[in-house]
Structures are given as C-alpha cells and as structure tokens.
N, C-alpha and C positions, 0 to 999 in steps of 0.2 A: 183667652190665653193664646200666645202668641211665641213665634221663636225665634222672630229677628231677622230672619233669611226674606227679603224683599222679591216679591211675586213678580213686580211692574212698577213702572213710574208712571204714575198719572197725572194727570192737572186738573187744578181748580177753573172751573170753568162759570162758572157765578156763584155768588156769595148775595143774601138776602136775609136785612134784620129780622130778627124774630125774635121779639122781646128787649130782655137786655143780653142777647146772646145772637147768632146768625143762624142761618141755615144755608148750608153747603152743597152746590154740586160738584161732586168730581169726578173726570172721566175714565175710567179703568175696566175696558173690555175682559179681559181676564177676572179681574175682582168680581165681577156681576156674573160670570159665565154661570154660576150655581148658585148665585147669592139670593137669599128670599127675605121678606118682611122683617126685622129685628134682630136681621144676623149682624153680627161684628166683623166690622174691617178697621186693621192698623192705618190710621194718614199721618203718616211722617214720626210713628212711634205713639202716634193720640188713641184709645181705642175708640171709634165711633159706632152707633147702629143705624141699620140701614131704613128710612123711613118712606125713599120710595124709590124705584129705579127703570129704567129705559133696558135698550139694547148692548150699550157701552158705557152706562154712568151711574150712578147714583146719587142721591140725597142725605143728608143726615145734619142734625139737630146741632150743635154747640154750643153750649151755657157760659154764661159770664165767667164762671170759674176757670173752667175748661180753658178760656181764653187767656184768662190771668196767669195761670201757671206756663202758657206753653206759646211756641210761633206763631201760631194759629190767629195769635192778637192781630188785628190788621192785613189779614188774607185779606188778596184781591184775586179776582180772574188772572190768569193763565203763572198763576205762580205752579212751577211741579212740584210735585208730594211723592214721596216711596209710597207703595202698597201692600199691606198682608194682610190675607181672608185666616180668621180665625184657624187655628190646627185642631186637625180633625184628632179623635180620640185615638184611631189607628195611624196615625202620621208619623215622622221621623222626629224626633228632637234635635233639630240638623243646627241650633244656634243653641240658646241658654231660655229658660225660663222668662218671658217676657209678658207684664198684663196690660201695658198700653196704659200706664196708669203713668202719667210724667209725672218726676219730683223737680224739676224746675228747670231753666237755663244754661247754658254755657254759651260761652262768647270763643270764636276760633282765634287763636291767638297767633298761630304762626303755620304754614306751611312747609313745608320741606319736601322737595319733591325726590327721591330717588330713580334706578335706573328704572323699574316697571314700578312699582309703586308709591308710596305719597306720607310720609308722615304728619298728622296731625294734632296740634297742642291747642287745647282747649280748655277753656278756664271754668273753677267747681265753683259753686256755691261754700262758702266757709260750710256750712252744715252738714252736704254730704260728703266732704271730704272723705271722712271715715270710713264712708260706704264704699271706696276704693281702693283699690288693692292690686300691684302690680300685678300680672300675669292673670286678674280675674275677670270677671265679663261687666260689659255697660253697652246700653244700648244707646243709641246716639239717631236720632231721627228717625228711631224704630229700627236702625241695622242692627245686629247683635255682634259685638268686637271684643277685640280680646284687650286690656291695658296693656301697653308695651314700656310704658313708664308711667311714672307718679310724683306727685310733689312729697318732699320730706314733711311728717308727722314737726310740727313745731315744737321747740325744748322748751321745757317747762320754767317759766317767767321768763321767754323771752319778748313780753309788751305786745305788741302792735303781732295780728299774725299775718301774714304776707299771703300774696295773692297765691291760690290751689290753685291744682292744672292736672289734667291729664294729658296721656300720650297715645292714640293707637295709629295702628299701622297699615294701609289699607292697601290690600292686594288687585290688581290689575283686572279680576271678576268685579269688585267693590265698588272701583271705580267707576265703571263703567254701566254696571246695573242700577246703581244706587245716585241718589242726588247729591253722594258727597263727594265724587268728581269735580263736582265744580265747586265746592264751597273754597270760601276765598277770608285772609284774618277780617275781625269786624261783623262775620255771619254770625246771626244765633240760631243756636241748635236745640233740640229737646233732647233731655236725659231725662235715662230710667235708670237707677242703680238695680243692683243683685236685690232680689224679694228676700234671699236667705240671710242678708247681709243686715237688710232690713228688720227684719225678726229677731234676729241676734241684737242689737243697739236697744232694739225694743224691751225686750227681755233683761236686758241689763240696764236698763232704766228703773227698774223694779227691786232693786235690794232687799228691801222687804219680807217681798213675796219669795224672795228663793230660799229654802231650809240650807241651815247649818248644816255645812257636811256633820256627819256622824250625828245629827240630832234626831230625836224621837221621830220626825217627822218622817226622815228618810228612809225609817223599814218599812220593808216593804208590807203590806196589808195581809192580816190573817186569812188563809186560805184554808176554806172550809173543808177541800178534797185532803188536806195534808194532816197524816197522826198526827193524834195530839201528843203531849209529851207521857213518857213512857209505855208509846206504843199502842197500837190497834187491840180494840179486843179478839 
C-alpha cells in the first residue's frame, strides 16, 4: 500500500531478461535506506518487490503482464522512475489510497504551462473513464493528484464515443520532485484510478446480487440478545 507522495527519483540502471518478463535494477539510495528481502517499493506507480539490493539500488522481478498493462514495456538503462517505499502502518495518509496495481495507460496530450505551475491533459482508456471524477484522486506515474478537469460523460446514442481525458494541476513541489516535470504531449504514463471508485463499478455490475430495497432480504438478522415479542420473562 502506497500514497502517492514520491520519496525520490531514481533510475533504471540495467534491465536483464528473465523469462518472458525482466529483471530490473534501480538506483534509489533512500528506497533501500530500510529496505529488506520482499519489501515493496512503487517504480513509477508499478508496485514491485525487492529481490535483492546494494548500498543505493535494488533489484526486482517484472512479469510479462506487469509489462503489458504499464511503461515498464521496453525500459532501458538510465530511464528515471519516481520512488515510494511501501507506507508504514503508523505513517501519514499524506496522498490518497494507492496499491501500485496500474489499470493501464494514458498518452499526454497537451501541456499548458502556467506562472509556477503546469497543467496536464492526459488521455483515459474508454474503460476507466468512469472511474474519474472531477475534483477526485488518480495517481499518475505513482504521484497521487487531484482531477482539475474531466472529459464530459457521453449522451446517450450519441454513436462513436470521443476520445476521454483528464486534467490535473501540478504544483511547483510536483514538478520538481517528481518525473512529471519533464513529461512532454506523446509520453505514456501509468494510471491507477480511485480502489473505492473501483469497488463501487464493481458492485454495480452485480444487479443480482443486490436485494430489493424493502425485500425480505434486507431485515436485518434475528438477534438472539433482543426480546422476543411480548417481552422478557
């Protein structure tokens, strides 16, 4: 579990097949400061574990899938990556709920630079459209941001549905701590939508299973501490 808030920028520093998948090293003095045998650390919003590490770097495993869903596809040496060491159980919740579990892609579509900070429009997967919501959290290369805009919900039968996009906003800390300083239109990013956003879509894919309001289902369960009707002996 993860919260978005970028420890370090590291860099990949070799990349070696392994299987049909690689194995990574990436440099991240701070990441490794406390890091042991199979702990987790966020690379660029991916979550990875640690399979073996130095003084300033680490190693960790990547599976063909892992690669498919996310940038990771065709890392080379000295590409930089954000960093987050797992959050500790007494930590802050200083961003949003994040598991390092990417649901797919975005392409940067436009930058927009203002006076200290940067707005950036980045393109959704038709799919998780849904899972955004102006003013709500997404994590974006493992940063955790807030939407500052969104693409209109499409009207109903209106055919073909038009490219989604998001908007956020990134403040002068963001910039500068994180590797979306430099992203430029034409980069792909990894997105994590909201988990609660995702549970929700989930849940209502289930019509089924949810009881009629007012039906039998929905009272609540006989409680064997509560009188029964007309009262205690």
């Amino acid at each position: 579990m993860f919260t978005g808030i970028i420890e370090e920028i590291g860099e990949v520093t070799a990349v070696d097949p392994s299987g049909d998948g690689v194995r990574l090293t990436v440099r991240g003095p701070k990441s490794v400061s406390d890091a042991g045998h199979g702990d987790s650390i966020s690379v660029s919003g991916v979550c990875l574990t640690v399979v073996g590490q130095g003084d300033d770097w680490f190693t960790a495993d990547v599976m063909k899938q892992t690669l498919d869903m996310s940038t990771l596809d065709g890392v080379a040496p000295g590409r930089v990556v954000n960093l987050e060491r797992a959050m500790a159980a007494h930590g802050r919740l200083g961003g949003h709920i994040v598991q390092g579990h990417i649901d797919g892609t975005g392409e940067v579509l436009d930058v927009r630079p203002g006076a200290e900070w940067q707005v950036l429009r980045i393109s959704l997967p038709a799919e998780l459209a849904p899972l955004v919501v102006d003013k709500g959290s997404i994590a974006v290369d493992g940063v955790s941001l807030t939407v500052s805009d969104a693409s209109p919900a499409p009207s109903t039968g209106s055919g073909t549905l038009a490219q989604a996009w998001f908007e956020v906003s990134l403040i002068p800390e963001t910039l500068a701590a994180t590797t979306l300083g430099a992203r430029a239109p034409g980069d792909r990013v990894n997105l994590e939508t909201d988990i609660l956003a995702r549970h929700v879509q989930r849940l209502l894919s289930f019509p089924a299973a949810m009881p009629a309001a007012g039906s039998a289902d929905t009272a609540f369960p006989a409680d064997a501490s509560a009188p029964t009707e007309g009262g205690s002996e």
